[in-house]
C-alpha positions as CSV (number, residue, x, y, z in Angstrom):
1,X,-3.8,-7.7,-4.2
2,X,-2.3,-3.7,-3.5
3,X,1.5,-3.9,-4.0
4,X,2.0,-3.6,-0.3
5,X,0.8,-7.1,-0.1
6,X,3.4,-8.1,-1.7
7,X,5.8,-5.7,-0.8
8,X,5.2,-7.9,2.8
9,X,5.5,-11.0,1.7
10,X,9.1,-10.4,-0.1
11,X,10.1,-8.9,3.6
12,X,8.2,-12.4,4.8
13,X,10.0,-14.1,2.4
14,X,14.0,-12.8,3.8
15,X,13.1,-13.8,7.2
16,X,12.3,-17.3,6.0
17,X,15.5,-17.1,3.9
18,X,17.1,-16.4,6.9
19,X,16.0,-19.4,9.0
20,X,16.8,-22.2,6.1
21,X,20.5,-20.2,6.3
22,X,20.7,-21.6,9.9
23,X,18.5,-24.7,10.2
24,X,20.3,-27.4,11.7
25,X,20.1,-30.0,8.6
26,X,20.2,-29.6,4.8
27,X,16.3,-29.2,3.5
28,X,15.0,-32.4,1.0
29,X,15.7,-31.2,-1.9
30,X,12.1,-31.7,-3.2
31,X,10.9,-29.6,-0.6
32,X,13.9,-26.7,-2.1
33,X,12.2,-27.0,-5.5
34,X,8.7,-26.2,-4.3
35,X,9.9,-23.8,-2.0
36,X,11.8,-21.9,-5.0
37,X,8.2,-22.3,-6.5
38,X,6.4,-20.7,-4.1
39,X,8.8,-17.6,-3.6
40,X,8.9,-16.9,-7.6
41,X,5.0,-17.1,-7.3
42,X,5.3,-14.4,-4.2
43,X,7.5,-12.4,-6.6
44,X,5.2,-12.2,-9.1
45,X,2.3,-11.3,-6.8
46,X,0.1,-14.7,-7.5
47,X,-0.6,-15.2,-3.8
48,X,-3.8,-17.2,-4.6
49,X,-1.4,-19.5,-6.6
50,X,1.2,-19.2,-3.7
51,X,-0.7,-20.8,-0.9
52,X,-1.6,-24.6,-2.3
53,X,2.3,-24.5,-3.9
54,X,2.6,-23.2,0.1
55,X,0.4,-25.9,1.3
56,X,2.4,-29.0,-0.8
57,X,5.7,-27.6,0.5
58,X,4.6,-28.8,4.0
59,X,3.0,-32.1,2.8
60,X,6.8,-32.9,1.6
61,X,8.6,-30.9,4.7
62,X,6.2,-33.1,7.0
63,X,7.9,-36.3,5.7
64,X,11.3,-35.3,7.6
65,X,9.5,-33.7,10.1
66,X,12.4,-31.2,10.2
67,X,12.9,-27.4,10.3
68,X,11.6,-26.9,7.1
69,X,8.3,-27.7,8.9
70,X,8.0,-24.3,10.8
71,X,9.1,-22.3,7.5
72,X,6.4,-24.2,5.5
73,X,3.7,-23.6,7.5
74,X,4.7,-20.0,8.3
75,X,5.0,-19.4,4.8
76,X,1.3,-20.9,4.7
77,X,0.4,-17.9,7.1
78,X,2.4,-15.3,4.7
79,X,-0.1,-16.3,1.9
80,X,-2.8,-16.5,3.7
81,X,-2.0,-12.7,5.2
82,X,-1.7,-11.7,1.6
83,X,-5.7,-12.3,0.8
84,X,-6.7,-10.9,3.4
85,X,-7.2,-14.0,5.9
86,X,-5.8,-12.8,9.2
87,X,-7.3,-15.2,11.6
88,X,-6.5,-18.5,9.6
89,X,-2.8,-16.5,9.0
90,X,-2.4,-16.7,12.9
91,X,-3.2,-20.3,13.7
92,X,-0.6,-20.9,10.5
93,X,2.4,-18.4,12.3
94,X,1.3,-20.3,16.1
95,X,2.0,-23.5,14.3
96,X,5.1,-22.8,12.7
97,X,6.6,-21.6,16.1
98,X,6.2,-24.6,18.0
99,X,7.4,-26.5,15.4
100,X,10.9,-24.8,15.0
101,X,10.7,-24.9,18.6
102,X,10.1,-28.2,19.0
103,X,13.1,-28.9,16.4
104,X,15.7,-26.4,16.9
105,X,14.9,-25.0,20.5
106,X,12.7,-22.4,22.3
107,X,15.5,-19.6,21.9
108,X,16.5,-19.8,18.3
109,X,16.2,-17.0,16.6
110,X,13.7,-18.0,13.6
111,X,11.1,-18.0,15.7
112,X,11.4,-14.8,16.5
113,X,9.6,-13.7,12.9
114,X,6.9,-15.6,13.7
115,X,6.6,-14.7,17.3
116,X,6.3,-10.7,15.8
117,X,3.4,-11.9,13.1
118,X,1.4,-13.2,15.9
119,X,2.0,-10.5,17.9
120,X,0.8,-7.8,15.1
121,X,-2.5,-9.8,14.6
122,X,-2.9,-9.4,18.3
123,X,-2.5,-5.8,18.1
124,X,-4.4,-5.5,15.3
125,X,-7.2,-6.4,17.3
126,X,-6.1,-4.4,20.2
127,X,-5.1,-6.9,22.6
128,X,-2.2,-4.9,23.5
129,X,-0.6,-7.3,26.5
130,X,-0.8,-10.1,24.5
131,X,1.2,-8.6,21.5
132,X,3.8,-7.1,24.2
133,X,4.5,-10.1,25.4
134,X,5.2,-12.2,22.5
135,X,7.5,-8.5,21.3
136,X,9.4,-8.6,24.4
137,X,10.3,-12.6,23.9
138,X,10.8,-12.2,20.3
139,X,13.3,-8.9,20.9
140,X,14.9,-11.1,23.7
141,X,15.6,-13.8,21.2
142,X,16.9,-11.1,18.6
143,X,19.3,-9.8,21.0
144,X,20.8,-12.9,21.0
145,X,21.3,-13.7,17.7
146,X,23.9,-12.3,15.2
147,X,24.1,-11.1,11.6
148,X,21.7,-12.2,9.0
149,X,19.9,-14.5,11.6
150,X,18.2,-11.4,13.1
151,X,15.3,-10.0,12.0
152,X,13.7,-6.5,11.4
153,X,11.3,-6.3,13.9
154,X,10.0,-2.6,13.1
155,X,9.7,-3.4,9.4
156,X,7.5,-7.1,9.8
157,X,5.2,-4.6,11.8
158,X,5.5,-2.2,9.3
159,X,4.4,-4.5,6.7
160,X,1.8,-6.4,9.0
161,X,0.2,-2.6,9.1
162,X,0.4,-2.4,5.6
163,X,-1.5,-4.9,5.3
164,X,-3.9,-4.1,7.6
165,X,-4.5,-1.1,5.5
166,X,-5.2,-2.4,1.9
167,X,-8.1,-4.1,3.0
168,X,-9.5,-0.7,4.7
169,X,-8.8,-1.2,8.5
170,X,-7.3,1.6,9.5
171,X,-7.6,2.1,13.1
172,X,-5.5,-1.5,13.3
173,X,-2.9,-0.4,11.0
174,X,-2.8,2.6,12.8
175,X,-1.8,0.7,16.2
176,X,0.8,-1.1,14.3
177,X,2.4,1.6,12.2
178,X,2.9,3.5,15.7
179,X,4.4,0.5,17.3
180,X,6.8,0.1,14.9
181,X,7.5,3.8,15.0
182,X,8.6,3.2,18.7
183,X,10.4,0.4,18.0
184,X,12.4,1.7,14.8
185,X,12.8,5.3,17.1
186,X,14.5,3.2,19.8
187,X,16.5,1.5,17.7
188,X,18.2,4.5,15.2
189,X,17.2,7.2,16.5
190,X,14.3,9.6,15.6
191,X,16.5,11.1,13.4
192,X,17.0,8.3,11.0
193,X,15.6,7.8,7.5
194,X,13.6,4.7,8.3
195,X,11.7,6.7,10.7
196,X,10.7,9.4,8.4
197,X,9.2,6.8,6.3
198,X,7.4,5.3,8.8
199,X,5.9,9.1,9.9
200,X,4.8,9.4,6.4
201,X,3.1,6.5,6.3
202,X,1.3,6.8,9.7
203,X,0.4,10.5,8.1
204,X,-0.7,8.9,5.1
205,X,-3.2,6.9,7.0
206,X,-4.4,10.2,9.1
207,X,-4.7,11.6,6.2
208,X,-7.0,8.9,4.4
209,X,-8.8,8.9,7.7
210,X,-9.3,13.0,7.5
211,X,-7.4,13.4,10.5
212,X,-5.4,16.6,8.9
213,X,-4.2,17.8,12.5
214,X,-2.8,15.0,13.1
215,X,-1.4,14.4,9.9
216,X,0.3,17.4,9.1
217,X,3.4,17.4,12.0
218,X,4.0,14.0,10.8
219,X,4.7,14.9,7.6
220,X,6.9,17.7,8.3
221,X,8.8,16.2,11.1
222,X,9.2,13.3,8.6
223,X,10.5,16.0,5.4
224,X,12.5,17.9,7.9
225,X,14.4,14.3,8.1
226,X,14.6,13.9,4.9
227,X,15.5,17.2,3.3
228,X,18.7,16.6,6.2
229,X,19.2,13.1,5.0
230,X,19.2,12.6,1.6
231,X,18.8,16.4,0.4
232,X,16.6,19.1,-0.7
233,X,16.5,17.9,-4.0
234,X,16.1,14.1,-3.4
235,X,12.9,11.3,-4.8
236,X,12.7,11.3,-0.9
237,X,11.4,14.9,-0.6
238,X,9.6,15.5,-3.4
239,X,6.9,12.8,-2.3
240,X,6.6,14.3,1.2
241,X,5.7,17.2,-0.6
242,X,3.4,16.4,-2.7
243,X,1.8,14.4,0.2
244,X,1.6,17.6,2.3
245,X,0.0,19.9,-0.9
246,X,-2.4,16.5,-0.7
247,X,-2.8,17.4,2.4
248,X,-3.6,20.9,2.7
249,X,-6.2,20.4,-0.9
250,X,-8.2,17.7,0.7
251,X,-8.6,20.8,3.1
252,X,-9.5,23.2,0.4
253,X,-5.9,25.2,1.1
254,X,-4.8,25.5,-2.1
255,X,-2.8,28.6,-1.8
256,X,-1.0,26.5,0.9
257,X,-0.8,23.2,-1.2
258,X,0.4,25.6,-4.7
259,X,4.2,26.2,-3.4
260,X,4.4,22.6,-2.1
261,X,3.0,21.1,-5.1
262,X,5.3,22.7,-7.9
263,X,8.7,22.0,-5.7
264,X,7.4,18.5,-5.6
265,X,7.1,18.8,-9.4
266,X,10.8,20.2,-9.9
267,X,12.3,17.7,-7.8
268,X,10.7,14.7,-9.6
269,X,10.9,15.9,-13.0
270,X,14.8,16.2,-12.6
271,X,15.4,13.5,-9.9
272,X,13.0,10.9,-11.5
273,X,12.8,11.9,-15.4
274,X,10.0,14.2,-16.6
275,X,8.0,10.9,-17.9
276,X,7.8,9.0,-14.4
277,X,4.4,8.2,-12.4
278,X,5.5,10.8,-9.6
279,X,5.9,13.2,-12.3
280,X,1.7,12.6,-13.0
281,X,1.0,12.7,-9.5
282,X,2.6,16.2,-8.8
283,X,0.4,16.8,-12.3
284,X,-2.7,16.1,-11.0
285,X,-2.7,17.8,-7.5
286,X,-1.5,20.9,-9.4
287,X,-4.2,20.7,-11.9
288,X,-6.7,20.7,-8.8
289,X,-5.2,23.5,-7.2
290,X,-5.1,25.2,-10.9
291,X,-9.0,24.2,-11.2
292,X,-10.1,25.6,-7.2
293,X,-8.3,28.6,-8.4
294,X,-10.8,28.7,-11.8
295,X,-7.3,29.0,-13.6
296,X,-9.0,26.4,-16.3
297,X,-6.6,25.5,-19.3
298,X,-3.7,25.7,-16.9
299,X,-5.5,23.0,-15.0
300,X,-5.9,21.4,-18.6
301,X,-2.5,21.8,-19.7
302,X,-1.4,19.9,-15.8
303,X,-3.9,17.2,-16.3
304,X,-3.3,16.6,-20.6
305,X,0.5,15.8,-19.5
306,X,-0.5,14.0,-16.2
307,X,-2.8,11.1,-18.3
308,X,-0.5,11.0,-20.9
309,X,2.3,9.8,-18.4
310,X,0.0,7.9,-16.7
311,X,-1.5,6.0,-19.4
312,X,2.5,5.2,-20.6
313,X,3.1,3.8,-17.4
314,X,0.3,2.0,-16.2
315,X,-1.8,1.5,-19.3
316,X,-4.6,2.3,-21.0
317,X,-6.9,0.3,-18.9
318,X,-6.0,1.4,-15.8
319,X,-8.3,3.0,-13.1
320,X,-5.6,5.4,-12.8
321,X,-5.9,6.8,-16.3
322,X,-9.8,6.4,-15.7
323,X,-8.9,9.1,-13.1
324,X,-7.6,11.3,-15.3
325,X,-9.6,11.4,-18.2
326,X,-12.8,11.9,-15.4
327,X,-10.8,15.4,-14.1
328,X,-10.4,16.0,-18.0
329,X,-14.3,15.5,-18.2
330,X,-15.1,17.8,-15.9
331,X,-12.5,21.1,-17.2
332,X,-14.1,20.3,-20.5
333,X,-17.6,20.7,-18.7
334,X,-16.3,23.6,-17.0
335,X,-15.7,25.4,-20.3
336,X,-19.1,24.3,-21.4
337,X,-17.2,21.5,-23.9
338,X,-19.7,19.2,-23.3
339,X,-18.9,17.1,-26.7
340,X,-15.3,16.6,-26.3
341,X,-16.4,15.6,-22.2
342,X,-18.5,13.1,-23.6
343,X,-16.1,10.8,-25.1
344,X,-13.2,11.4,-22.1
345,X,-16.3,10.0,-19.4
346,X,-17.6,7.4,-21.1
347,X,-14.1,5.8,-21.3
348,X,-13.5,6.5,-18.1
349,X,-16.5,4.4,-17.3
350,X,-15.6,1.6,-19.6
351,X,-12.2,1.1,-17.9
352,X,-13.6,1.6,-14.2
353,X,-16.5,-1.1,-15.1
354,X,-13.9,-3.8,-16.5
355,X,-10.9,-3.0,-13.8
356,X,-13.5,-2.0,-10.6
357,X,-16.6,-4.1,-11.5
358,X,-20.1,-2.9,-12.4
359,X,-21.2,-1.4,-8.8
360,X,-17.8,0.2,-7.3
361,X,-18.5,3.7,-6.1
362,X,-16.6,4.8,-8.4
363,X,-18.6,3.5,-11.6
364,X,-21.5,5.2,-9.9
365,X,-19.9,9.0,-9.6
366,X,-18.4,8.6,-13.1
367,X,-22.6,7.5,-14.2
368,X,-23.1,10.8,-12.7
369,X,-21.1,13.0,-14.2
370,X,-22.0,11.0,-17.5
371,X,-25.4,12.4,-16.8
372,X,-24.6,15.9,-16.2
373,X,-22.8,15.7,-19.5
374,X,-26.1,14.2,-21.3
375,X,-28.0,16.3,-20.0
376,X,-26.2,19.5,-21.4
377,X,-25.9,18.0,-24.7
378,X,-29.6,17.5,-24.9
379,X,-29.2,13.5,-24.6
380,X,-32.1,13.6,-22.4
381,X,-33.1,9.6,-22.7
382,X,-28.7,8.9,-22.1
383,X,-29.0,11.1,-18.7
384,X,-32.1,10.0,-17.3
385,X,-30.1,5.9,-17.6
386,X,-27.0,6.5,-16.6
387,X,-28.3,8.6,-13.2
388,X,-30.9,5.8,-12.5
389,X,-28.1,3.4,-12.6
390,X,-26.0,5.2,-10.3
391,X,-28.9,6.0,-7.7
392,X,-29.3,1.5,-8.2
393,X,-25.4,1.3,-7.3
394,X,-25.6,4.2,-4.6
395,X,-28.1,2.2,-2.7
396,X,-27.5,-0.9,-2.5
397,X,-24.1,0.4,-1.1
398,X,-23.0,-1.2,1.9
């Protein structure tokens, strides 16, 4: 699971926080135990382990038949979200509504969570009258309620699009990242920080999409924001930037994407240390602008320092680093350094093979730029393998 799983499930995890503050009777303390189990599982990011921890919470909630009821089985649908099973997630969220409203009343405001999950799978799948209505109850309830008993109705949309995203559907995480646009506009302002992350993040998706015209006044109506905000010279800034010099290379603008690119670079290298991850991001668009621009070993002095911070950070196993070593590959093929590309690619396809699997897309291009490097090297038997195994992976594709 992406980290934006579980980045939702810790906001999933407040709200349900939040209703144990206020239910009406002190939980069994079994049922505390388990639950403490479940959220240091969340925590961790073992979702799979989560849900049965998830699903024993209720057996022993079920014995009261008590408020704890609607947070179990709510936090059922929070695990199940997690892995990717939306439908059974929304029978889990319906349940865990009319339970806390059968215990503590149609009005209180713990529902209101719940109401806004169901809501977001509806709008999700585009039934946009249905989601509105169970917003406007849910925002009725929240209006109503005071301090930590309210919830962030903008951010569980946020998250539900999130979600919606790391498994690839982008057209319903698009609905609900522009919903919750509205919704956090409305609320602060469309000046406010929160917003300008939200426009990066809908940008992000237009961007992954190859919708560039729509991406691009997103992202510098959401840097405008933040260069006001927080600074010219803020964490904050620097990644819209290198977002938007992502932007204009996925477009082949690299003399556009150059100046945005290396400010992003000097803002994270003294904001964030010269060692952090955004540090090797900024590394690695700059090494493709430096490569477009046939400006080779500057491209190989961006992308040496840009694996090296990467493989500290993330280890040496990472697809990440597997990344880097392919764009190293290729400068060395570039040059017409086939031997020392040889090596760099066929670690690269060690590591995507053990993290990815044996037929991800990218095993196959990395099988085909092992053969290009074969090839040159004279390895004609090598070549001939490693392209007939990525033509086998290419098409069986689904």
């Amino acid at each position: 699971m992406t980290s934006v799983g579980k980045n939702f499930l810790v906001v999933c995890i407040l709200c349900m926080a939040s209703s144990l503050a206020i239910a009406q009777k002190a939980p069994d303390p079994e049922w505390v135990g388990v639950n403490q189990q479940y959220k240091d599982l969340v925590r961790a990011g073992k979702f799979e382990e989560a849900l049965p921890v998830a699903q024993h919470e209720l057996e022993i909630a079920q014995r009261k038949n008590d408020a704890t009821v609607g947070i179990s089985l709510s936090n059922i649908g929070d695990a199940l979200c997690a892995q990717g099973r939306l439908s059974e997630a929304q029978q889990f969220f319906r349940r865990a509504a009319a339970a806390t409203e059968r215990v503590l009343g149609q009005n209180h405001p713990s529902i209101a969570s719940d109401l806004v999950k169901i809501g977001a799978l509806f709008l999700g799948d585009d039934q946009t009258d249905q989601a509105e209505a169970l917003f406007k109850r849910a925002l009725a309830i929240n209006d109503k309620a005071v301090g930590t008993s309210r919830i962030d109705f903008a951010g569980i949309l946020d998250k539900m699009g999130s979600i919606y995203a790391s498994y690839n559907q982008l057209p319903q995480a698009e609905r609900l990242y522009q919903r919750a646009l509205t919704a956090q506009e409305t609320a602060l302002g469309p000046e406010h920080a929160e917003v300008a992350k939200l426009l990066a993040k809908l940008a992000d998706l237009y961007r992954t999409e190859n919708q560039f015209t729509l991406a691009e006044p997103l992202y510098k109506r959401a840097l405008a924001i933040e260069e006001k905000t927080f600074g010219p010279d803020r964490p904050e800034t620097g990644n819209t930037l290198n977002a938007l010099a992502s932007l204009y290379i996925a477009q082949k603008q690299y003399a556009n994407a150059e100046p945005f690119a290396k400010r992003a670079l000097d803002i994270m290298e003294k904001a964030a240390g010269p060692n952090d991850q955004s540090v090797a991001n900024c590394l690695n668009n700059l090494s493709k602008i430096s490569r477009a621009q046939r400006q080779f070993p500057q491209a190989q002095i961006y992308v040496k320092r840009s694996l090296a911070i990467t493989e500290k950070n993330l280890g040496p196993d990472n697809p990440e680093v597997a990344a880097r070593l392919s764009e190293l590959a290729i400068l060395y093929g570039t040059d017409g350094n086939y031997a020392q590309a040889e090596p760099l690619i066929t670690r690269a396809l060690a590591i995507y093979e053990k993290a990815l699997g044996p037929n991800h897309p990218n095993v196959a291009s990395t099988l085909t730029n092992l053969a290009k490097v074969e090839r040159a090297l004279g390895h004609t038997a090598e070549a001939d393998a490693a392209e007939k195994r990525a033509n086998t992976i290419l098409a069986t594709k689904p």
